[in-house]
C-alpha positions in Angstrom: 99.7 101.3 109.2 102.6 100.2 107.3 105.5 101.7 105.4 105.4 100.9 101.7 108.6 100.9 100.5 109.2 99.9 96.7 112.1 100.2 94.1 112.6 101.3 90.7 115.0 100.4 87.8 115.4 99.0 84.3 118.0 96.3 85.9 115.6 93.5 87.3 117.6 91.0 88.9 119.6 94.3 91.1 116.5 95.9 91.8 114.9 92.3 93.3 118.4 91.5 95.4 118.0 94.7 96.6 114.3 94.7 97.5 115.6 91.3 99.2 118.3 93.1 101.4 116.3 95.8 102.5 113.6 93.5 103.9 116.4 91.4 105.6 117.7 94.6 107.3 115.0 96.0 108.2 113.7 92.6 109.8 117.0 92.2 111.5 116.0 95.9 113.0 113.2 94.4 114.7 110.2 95.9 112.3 107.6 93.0 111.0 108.3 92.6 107.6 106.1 91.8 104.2 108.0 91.2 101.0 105.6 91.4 98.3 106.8 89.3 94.6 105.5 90.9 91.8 106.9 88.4 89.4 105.1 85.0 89.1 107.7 83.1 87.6 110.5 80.9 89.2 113.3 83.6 88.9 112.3 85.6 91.7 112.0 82.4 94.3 115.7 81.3 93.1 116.8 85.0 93.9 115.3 84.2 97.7 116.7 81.2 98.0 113.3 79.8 98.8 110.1 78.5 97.5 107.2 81.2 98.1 103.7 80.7 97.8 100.9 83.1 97.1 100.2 83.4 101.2 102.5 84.8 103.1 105.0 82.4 104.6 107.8 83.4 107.4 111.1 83.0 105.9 112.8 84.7 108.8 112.4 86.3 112.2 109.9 89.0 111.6 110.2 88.4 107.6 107.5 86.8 105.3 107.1 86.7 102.1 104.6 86.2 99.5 104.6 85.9 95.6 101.9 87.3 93.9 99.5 85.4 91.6 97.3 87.4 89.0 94.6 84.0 88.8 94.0 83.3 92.7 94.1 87.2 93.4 91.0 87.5 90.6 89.2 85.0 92.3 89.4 86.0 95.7 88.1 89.5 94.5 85.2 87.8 92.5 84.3 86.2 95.5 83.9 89.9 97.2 81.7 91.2 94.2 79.4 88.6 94.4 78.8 89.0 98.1 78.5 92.6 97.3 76.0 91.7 94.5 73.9 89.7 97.3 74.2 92.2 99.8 72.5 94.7 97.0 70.5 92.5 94.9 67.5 90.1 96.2 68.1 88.4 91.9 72.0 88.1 91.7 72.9 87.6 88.1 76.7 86.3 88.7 75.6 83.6 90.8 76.6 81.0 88.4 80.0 82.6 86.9 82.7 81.4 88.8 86.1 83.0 89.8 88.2 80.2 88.6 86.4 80.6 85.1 87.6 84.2 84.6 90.7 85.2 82.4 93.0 88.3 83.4 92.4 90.9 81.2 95.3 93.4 80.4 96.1 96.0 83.0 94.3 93.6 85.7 97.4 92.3 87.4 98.0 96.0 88.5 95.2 96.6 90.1 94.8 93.4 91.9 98.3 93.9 93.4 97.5 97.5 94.9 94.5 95.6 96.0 96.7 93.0 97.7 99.1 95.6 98.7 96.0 97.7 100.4 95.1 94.6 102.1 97.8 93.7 103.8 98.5 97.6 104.9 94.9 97.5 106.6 95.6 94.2 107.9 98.2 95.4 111.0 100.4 93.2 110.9 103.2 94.6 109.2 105.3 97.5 110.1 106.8 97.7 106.6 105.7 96.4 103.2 108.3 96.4 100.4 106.5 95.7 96.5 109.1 94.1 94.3 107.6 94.5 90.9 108.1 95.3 87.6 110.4 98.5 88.6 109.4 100.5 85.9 105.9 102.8 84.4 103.6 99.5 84.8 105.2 100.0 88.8 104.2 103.3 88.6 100.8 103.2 87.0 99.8 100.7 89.6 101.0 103.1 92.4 99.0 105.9 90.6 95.7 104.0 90.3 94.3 106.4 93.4 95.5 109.4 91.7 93.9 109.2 88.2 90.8 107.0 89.3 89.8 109.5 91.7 89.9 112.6 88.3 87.9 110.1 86.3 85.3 109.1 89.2 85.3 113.2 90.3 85.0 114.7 86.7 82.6 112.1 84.9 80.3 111.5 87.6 80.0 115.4 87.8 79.7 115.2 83.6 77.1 113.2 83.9 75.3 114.9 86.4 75.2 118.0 84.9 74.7 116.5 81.1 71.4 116.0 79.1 71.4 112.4 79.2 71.5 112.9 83.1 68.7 115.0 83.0 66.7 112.9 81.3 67.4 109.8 82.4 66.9 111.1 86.4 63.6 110.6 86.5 63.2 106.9 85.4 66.1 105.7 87.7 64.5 104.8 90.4 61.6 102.6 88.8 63.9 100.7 86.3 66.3 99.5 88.9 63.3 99.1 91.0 61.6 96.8 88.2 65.0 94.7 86.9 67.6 94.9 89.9 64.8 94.7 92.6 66.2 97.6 94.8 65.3 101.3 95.0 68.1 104.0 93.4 67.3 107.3 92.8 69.5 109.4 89.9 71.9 110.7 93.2 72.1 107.4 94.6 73.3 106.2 91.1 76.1 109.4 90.8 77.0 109.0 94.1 75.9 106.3 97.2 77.3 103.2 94.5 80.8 105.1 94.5 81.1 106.1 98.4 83.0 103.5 99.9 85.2 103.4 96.5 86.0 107.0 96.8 87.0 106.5 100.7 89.3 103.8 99.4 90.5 106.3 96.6 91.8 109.1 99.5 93.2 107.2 101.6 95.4 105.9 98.8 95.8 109.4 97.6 96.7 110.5 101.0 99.1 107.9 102.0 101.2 107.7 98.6 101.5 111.9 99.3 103.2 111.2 102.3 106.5 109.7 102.4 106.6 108.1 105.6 103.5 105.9 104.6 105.0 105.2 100.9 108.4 105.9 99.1 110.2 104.7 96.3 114.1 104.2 95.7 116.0 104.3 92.3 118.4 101.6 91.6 120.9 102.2 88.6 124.2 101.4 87.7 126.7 104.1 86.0 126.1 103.5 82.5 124.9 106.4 80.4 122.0 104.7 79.2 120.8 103.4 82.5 121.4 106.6 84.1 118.9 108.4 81.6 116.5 105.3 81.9 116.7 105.9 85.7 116.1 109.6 85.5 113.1 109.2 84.0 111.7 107.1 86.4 112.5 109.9 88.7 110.2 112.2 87.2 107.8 110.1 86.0 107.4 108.8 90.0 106.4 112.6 90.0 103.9 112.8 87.9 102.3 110.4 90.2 103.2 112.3 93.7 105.5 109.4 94.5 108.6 110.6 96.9 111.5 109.0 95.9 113.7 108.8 98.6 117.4 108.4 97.2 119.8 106.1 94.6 121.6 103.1 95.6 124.2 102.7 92.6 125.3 98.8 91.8 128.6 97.8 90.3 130.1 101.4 90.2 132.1 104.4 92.8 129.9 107.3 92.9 131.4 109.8 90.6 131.0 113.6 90.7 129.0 113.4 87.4 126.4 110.5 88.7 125.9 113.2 92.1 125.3 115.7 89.5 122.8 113.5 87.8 120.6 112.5 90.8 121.1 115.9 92.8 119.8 116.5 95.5 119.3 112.4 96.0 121.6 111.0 98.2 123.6 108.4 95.9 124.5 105.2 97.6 126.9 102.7 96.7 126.4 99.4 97.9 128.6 95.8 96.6 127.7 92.7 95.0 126.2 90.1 96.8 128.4 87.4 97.5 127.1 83.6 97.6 124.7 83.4 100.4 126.2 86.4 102.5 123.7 89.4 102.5 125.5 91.3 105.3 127.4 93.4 103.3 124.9 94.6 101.1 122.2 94.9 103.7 125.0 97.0 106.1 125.5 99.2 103.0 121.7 100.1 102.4 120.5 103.5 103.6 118.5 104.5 105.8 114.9 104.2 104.3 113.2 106.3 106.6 114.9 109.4 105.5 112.8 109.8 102.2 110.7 111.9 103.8 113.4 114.3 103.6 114.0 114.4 99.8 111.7 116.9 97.6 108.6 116.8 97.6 106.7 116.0 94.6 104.2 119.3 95.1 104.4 122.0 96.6 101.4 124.5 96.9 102.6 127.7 98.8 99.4 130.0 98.9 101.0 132.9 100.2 103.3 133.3 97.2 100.6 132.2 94.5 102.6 129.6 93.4 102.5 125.5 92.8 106.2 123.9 92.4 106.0 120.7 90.8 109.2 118.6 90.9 110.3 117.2 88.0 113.5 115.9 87.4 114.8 114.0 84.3 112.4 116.4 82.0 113.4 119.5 80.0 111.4 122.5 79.6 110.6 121.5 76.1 108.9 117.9 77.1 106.4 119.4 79.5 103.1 120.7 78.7 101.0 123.1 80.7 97.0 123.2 80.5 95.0 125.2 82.9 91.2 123.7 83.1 88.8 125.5 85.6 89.9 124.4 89.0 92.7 122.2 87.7 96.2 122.3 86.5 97.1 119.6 83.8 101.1 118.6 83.6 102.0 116.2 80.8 105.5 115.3 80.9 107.4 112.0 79.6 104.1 109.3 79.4 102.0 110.9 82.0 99.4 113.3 82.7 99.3 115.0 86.3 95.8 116.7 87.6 96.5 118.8 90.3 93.3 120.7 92.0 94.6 123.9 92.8 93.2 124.6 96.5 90.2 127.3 96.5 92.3 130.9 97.1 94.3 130.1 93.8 90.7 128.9 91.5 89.8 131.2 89.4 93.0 133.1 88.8 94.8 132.6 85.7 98.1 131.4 85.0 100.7 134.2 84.8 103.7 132.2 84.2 105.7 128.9 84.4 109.8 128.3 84.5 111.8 125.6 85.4 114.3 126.4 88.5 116.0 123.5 90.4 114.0 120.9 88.8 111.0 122.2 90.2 108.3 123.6 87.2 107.4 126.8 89.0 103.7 127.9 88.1 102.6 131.0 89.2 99.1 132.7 89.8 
């Protein structure tokens, strides 16, 4: 398994030198290397100071690179469904639509990267990957695909389950996909055997982007007031999808008591411009990556004391919202929603109280 390393930032071309450094350093460590280009266009190869393609292609020793491509991605994957729709279906019916036909609909490019991303990780042959996209919520939304697909697949197959229309459609299930799909479903197989090997896929991204020394995120930002506040909510917003972010690495600016303030208790990092064609510098003045999985935790659910801690920096009490549903806990903050299933001693007991203390929204049972 690899360590997914990305950054995140309002100032593109920093945030992509410094994706570029980091996989350069940690290459030169001896880990095998995957620098993923989120950005299509020619901006990001002239940034390299090469010309990637959409495979990956060794740049260096123990570094490769590839640049992401929205089309080719699509059409690999169609390729998958329509094996899957032979493997399932003696009549396939998207036989005759091809992949280099299809157009990518919005939100698409997302998915197909944490596709790619998933790929690669199961591959092996990388001992770190490091995403270089967008930097920003569409970065974020991609990362918390697992997260939020899981709630929807979890509560609406149960909805349906339990509905009317459920009911009464259960028993002709099995004879209409019998009669038009020539195969045999019953109503479970259709809540649950289509979605098994999806919902495997779900956890284990759930359960890697919870644990920091499978993925982690760092913030880059320089010391102006409005990039600062951009960059704090990226912070909490990372959050809100159980992303660790490890640290700050500041650009074109001294670290100043008021920027440790700012990102406490991040370790802020100061690192110098990249000069001509000599990374050294920069790459000797990057942290230490690994240590991410020392920064807060995202959640924290401590039984004993009845309490879940969720970490939200770069929010005021004022822009969070609280909803308590059954078994779950709702947090809307910034742009995002948060479902958190509170673990089974906690269900059923009400919400006595939430505060804010050390950026952390204290909730407690």
């Amino acid at each position: 398994m690899s360590f997914i390393l990305t950054f995140l930032g309002k100032e593109s071309s920093d945030r992509s030198v410094i994706a570029i450094a980091a996989a350069k350093k940690l290459a030169t460590q001896g880990s095998k290397v995957l620098l993923i280009g989120g950005d299509p266009s020619p901006s990001w190869g002239m940034l390299l100071g090469a010309s990637p393609s959409p495979s990956p292609t060794e740049m260096e020793t123990n570094l490769s690179v590839v640049q992401l491509m929205s089309a080719q991605l699509l059409e690999q994957s169609w390729e998958q469904i329509k094996d899957l729709e032979a493997q399932y279906l003696r009549s396939p019916l998207l036989k005759n639509v091809y992949g280099q036909e299809l157009g990518i609909l919005p939100g698409m490019d997302s998915a197909l990267a944490l596709n790619t991303i998933r790929e690669y990780d199961k591959s092996g042959k990388y001992d770190v990957i490091i995403y270089d996209g967008a930097g920003d919520l569409e970065t974020l939304r991609m990362f918390g695909i697992p997260e939020i697909s899981s709630w929807y697949a979890r509560r609406f197959r149960q909805v349906f389950t339990d509905s009317d229309i459920g009911k009464v459609l259960s028993p002709f299930v099995q004879p209409i996909t019998a009669a038009i799909f020539n195969m045999s479903w019953t109503a479970d197989d259709l809540v649950n055997q289509p979605s098994q090997e999806a919902s495997t896929i779900l956890e284990e991204g759930r359960t890697a982007l919870a644990n920091p020394n499978r993925v982690a995120a760092y913030l880059v930002t320089t010391d102006e007031p409005i990039i600062v506040k951009n960059t704090r909510f990226l912070w909490g917003s990372a959050q809100q999808i159980g992303l660790t972010v490890g640290g700050v690495i500041l650009t074109q600016a001294e670290v100043t008591d008021t920027l440790k303030k700012e990102f406490n208790p991040l370790n802020v990092t100061p690192v110098p411009r990249r000069s001509g064609d000599d990374w050294q510098p920069l790459m000797d003045a990057l942290p230490n990556f690994r240590e991410a999985a020392t920064a807060p935790k995202p959640l924290i659910i401590d039984i004993p004391a009845g309490q879940v801690r969720v970490f939200l920096p770069g929010f005021a009490k004022n822009e969070v919202k609280l909803i308590q549903s059954g078994p779950e806990l709702t947090i809307e903050a910034g742009n995002q929603r948060r479902n958190i299933d509170v673990p089974q001693p906690l269900r059923g007991k009400p919400v006595k109280g939430a505060k804010f203390q050390d950026e952390y929204l204290i909730i407690s049972f």
